[in-house]
Each structure stands twice: as C-alpha cells, then as structure tokens.
N, CA, C and O atoms as a GROMACS GRO file, in nm:
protein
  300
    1UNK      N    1  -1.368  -4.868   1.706
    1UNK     CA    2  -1.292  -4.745   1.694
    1UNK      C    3  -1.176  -4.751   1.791
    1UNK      O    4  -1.186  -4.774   1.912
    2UNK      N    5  -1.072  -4.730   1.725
    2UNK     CA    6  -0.953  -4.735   1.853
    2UNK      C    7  -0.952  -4.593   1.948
    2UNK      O    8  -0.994  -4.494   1.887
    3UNK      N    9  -0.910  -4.570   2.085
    3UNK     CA   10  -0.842  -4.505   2.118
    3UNK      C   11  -0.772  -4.408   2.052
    3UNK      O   12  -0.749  -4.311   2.125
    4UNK      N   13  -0.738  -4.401   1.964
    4UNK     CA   14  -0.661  -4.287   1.912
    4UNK      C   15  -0.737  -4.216   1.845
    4UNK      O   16  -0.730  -4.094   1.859
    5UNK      N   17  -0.838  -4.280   1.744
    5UNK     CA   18  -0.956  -4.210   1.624
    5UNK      C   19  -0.987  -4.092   1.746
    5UNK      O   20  -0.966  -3.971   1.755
    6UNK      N   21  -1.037  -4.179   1.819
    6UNK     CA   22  -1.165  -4.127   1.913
    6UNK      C   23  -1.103  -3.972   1.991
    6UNK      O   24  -1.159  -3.864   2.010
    7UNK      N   25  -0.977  -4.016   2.020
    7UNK     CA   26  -0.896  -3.867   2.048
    7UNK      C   27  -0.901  -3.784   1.968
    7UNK      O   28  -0.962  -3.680   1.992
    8UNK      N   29  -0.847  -3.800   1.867
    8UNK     CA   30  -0.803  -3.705   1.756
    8UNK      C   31  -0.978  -3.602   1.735
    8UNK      O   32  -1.010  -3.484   1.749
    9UNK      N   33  -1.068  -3.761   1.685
    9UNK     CA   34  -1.208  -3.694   1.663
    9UNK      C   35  -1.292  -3.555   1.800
    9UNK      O   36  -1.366  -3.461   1.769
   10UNK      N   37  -1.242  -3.595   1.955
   10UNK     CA   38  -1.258  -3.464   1.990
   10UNK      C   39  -1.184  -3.368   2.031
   10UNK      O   40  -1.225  -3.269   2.091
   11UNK      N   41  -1.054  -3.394   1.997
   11UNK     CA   42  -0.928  -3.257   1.959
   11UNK      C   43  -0.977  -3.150   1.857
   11UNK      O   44  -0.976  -3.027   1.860
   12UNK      N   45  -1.033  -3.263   1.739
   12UNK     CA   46  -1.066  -3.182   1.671
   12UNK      C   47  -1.205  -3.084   1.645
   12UNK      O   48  -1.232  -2.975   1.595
   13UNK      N   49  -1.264  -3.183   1.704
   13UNK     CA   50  -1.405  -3.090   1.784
   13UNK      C   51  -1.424  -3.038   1.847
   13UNK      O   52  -1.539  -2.994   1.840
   14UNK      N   53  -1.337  -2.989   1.974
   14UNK     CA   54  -1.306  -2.891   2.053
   14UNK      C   55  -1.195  -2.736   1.984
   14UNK      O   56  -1.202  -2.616   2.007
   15UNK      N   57  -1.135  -2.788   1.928
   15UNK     CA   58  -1.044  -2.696   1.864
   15UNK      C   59  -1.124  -2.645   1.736
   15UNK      O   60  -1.059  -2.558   1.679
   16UNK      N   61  -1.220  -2.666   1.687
   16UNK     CA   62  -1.340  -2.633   1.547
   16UNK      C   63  -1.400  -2.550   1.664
   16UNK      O   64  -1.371  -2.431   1.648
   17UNK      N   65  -1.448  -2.564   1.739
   17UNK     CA   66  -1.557  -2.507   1.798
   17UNK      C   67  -1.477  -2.425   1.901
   17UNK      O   68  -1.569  -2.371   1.962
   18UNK      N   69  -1.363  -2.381   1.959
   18UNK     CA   70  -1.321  -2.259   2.001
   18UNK      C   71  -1.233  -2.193   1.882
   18UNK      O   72  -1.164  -2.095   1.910
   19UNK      N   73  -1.235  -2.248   1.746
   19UNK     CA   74  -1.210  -2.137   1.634
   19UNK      C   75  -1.368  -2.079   1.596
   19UNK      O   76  -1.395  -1.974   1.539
   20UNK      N   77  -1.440  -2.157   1.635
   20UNK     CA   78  -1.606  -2.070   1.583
   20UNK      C   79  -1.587  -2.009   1.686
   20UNK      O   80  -1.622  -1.899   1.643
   21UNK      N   81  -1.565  -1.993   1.771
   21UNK     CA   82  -1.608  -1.878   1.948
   21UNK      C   83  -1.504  -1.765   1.907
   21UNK      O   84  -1.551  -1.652   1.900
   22UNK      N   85  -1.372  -1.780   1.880
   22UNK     CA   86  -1.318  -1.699   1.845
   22UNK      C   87  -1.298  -1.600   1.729
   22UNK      O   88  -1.258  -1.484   1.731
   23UNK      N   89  -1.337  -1.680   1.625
   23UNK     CA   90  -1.404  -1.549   1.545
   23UNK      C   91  -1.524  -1.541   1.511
   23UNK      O   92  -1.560  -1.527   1.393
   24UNK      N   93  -1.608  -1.549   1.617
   24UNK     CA   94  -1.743  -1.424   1.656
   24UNK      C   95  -1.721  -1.349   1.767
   24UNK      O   96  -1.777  -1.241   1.785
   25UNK      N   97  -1.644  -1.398   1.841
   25UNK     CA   98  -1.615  -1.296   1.969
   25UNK      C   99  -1.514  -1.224   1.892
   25UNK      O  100  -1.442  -1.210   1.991
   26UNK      N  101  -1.443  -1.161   1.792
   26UNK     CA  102  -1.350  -1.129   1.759
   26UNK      C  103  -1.466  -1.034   1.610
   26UNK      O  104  -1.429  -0.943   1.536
   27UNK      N  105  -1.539  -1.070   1.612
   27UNK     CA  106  -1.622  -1.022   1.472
   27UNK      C  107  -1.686  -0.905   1.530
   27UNK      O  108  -1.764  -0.912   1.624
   28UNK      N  109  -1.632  -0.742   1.444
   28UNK     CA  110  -1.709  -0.610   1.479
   28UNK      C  111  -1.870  -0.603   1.526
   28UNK      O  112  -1.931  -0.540   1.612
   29UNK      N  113  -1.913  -0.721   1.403
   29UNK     CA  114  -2.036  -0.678   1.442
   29UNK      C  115  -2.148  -0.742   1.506
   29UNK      O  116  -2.258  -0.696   1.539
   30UNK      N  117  -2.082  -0.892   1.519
   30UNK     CA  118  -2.190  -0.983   1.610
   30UNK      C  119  -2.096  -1.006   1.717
   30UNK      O  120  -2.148  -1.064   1.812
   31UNK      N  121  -1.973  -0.978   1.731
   31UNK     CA  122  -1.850  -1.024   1.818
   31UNK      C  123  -1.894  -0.914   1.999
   31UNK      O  124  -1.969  -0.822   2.029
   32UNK      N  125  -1.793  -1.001   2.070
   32UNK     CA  126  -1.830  -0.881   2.242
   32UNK      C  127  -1.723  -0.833   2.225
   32UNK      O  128  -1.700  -0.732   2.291
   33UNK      N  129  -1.644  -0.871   2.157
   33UNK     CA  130  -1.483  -0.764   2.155
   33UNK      C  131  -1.451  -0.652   2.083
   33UNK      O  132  -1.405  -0.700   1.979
   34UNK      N  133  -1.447  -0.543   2.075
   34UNK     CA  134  -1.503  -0.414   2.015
   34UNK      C  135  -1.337  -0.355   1.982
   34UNK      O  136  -1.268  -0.291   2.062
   35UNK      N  137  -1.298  -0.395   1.844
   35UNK     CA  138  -1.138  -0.305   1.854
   35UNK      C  139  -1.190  -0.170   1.736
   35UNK      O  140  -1.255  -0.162   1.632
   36UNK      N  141  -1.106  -0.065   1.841
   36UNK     CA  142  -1.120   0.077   1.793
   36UNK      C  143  -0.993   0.093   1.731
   36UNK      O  144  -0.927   0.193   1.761
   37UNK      N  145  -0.938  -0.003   1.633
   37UNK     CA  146  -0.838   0.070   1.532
   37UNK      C  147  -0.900   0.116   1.446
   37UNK      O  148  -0.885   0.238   1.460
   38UNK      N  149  -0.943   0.103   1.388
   38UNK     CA  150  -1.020   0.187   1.281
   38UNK      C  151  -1.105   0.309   1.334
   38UNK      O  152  -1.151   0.307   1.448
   39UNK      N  153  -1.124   0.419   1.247
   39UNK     CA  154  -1.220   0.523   1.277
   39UNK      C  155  -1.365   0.496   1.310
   39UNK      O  156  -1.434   0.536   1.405
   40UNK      N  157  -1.395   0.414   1.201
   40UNK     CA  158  -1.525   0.425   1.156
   40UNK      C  159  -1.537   0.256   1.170
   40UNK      O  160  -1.459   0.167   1.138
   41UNK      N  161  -1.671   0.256   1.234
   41UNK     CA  162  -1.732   0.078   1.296
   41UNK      C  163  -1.741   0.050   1.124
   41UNK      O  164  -1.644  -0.010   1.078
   42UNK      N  165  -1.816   0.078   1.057
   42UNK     CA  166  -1.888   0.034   0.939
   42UNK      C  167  -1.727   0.003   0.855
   42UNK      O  168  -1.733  -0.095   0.781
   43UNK      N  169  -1.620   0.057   0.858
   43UNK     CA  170  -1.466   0.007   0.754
   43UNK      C  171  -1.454  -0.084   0.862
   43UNK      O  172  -1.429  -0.198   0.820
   44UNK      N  173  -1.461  -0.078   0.954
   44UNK     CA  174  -1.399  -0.239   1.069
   44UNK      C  175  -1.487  -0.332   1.008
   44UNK      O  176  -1.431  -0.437   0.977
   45UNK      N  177  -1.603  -0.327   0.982
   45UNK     CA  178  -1.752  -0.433   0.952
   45UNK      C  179  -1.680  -0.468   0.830
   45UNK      O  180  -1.671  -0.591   0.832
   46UNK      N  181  -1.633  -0.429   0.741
   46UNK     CA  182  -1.618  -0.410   0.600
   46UNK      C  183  -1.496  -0.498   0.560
   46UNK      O  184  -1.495  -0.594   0.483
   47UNK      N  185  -1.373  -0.432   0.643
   47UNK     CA  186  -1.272  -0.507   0.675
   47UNK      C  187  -1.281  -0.657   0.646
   47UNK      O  188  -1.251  -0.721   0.546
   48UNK      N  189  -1.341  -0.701   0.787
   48UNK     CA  190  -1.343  -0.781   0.868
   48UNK      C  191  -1.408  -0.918   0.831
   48UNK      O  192  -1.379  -1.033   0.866
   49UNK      N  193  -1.505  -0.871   0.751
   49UNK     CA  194  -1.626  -0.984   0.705
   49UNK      C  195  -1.580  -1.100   0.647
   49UNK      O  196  -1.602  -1.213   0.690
   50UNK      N  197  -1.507  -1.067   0.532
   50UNK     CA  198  -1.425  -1.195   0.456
   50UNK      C  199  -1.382  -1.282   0.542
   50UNK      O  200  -1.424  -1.397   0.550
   51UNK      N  201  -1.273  -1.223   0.630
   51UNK     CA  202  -1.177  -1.293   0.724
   51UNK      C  203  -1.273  -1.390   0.824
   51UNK      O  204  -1.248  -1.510   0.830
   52UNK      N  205  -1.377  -1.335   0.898
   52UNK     CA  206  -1.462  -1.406   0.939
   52UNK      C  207  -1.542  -1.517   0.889
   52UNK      O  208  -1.541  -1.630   0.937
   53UNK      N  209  -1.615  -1.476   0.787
   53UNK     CA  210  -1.637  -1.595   0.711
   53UNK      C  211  -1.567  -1.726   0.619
   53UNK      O  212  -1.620  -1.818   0.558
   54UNK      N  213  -1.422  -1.686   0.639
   54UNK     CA  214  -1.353  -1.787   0.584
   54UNK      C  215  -1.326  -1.882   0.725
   54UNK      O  216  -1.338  -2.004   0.739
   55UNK      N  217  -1.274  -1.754   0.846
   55UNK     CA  218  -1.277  -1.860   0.956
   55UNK      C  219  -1.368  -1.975   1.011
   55UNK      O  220  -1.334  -2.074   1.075
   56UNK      N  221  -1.542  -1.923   0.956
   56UNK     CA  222  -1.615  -1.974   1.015
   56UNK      C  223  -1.639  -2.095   0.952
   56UNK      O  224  -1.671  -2.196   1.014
   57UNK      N  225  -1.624  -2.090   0.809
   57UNK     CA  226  -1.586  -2.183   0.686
   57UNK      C  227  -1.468  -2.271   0.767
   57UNK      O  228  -1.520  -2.354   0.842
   58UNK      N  229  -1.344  -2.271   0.768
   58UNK     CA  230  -1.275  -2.308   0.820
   58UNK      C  231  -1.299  -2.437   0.933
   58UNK      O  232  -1.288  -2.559   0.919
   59UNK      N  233  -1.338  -2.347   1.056
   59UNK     CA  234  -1.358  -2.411   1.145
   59UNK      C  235  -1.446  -2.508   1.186
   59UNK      O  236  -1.435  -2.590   1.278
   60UNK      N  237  -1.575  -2.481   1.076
   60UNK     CA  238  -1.662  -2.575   1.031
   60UNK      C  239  -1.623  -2.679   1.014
   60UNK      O  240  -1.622  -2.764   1.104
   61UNK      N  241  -1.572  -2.705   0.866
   61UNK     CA  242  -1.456  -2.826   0.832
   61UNK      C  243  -1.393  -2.871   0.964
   61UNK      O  244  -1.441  -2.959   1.036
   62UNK      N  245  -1.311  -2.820   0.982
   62UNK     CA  246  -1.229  -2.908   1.155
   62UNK      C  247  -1.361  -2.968   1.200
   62UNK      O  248  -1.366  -3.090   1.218
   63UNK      N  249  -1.490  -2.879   1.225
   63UNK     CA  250  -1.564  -2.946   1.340
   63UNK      C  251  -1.636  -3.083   1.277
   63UNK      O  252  -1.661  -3.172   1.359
   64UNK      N  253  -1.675  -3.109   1.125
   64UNK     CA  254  -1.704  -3.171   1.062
   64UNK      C  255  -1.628  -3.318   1.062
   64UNK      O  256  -1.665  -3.433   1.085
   65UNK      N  257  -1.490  -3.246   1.020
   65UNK     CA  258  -1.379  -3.381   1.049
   65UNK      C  259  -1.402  -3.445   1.157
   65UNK      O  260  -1.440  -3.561   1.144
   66UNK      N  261  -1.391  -3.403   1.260
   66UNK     CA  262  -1.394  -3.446   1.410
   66UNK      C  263  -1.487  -3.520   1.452
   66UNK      O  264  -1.471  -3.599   1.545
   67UNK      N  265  -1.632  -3.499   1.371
   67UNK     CA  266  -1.798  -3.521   1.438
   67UNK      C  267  -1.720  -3.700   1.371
   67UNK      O  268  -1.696  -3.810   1.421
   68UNK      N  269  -1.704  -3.625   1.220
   68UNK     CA  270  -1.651  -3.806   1.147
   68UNK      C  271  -1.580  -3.902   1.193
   68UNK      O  272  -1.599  -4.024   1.192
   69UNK      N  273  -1.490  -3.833   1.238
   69UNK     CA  274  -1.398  -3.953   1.354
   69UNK      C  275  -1.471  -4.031   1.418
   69UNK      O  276  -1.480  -4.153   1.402
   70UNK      N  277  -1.552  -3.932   1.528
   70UNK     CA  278  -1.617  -3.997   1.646
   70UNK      C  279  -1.726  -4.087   1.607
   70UNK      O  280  -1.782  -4.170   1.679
   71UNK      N  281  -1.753  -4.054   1.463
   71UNK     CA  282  -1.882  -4.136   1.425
   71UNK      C  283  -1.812  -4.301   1.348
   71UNK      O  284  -1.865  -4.412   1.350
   72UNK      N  285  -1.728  -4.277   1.308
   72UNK     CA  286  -1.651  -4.388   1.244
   72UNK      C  287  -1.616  -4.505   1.337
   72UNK      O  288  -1.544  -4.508   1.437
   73UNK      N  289  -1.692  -4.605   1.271
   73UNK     CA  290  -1.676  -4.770   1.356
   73UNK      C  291  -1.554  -4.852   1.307
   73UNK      O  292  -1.538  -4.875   1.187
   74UNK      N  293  -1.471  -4.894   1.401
   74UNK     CA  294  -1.397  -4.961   1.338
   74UNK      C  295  -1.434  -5.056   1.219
   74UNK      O  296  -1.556  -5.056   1.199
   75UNK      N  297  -1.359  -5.143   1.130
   75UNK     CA  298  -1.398  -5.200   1.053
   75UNK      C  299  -1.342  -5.386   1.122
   75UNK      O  300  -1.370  -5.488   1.058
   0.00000   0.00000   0.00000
C-alpha cells in the first residue's frame, strides 16, 4: 500500500466518523444539541429525521470507503 492510499484511507475515516458525531449531536432527538426554532419538539423530530438519516447513510459510505483503503494491499 503506498503512502498516499493509506492517507487518503484515514482522511476519510476520520472525516465519516465526525459526519456520524455531527449529525447525532445535531439530531432533536438522540442529539445533546437542543435547537428551539421550532415550537413544538415533535415538528423538529419530524423535520429533521430524513436529513439525519441520509447523513448517517452518507457518512457511512465515506467511513466504508476509507476502512477499504486501509484494507487494500498493494498489488
């Protein structure tokens, strides 16, 4: 594996895994960050859910890519 794979593979595993920290810390209802724009918790929950689960989708993939790098032997 060169030097460079091996970078990229935990750029990208560090950056997957503070997009998972950030949207659950950012999520109404399992998140520690509590935003009161909305009236009502349950339309923030409601809101919010999609967006979260695409992030978490998301960031998965990155962290996936990344695990692959690091696992990939040169040839």
């Amino acid at each position: 594996m060169t030097r460079d794979t091996k970078r990229s593979g935990v750029s990208l595993l560090l950056v997957g895994l503070l997009g998972i920290a950030f949207f659950w810390a950012t999520d109404p209802r399992f998140g520690v960050v509590r935003a009161e724009a909305t009236g009502s918790p349950v339309d923030a929950v409601h809101d919010s859910t999609p967006g979260t689960y695409v992030g978490f989708a998301g960031s998965g993939i990155v962290v996936a890519v990344g695990v692959w790098l690091l696992m990939k032997r040169t040839a």
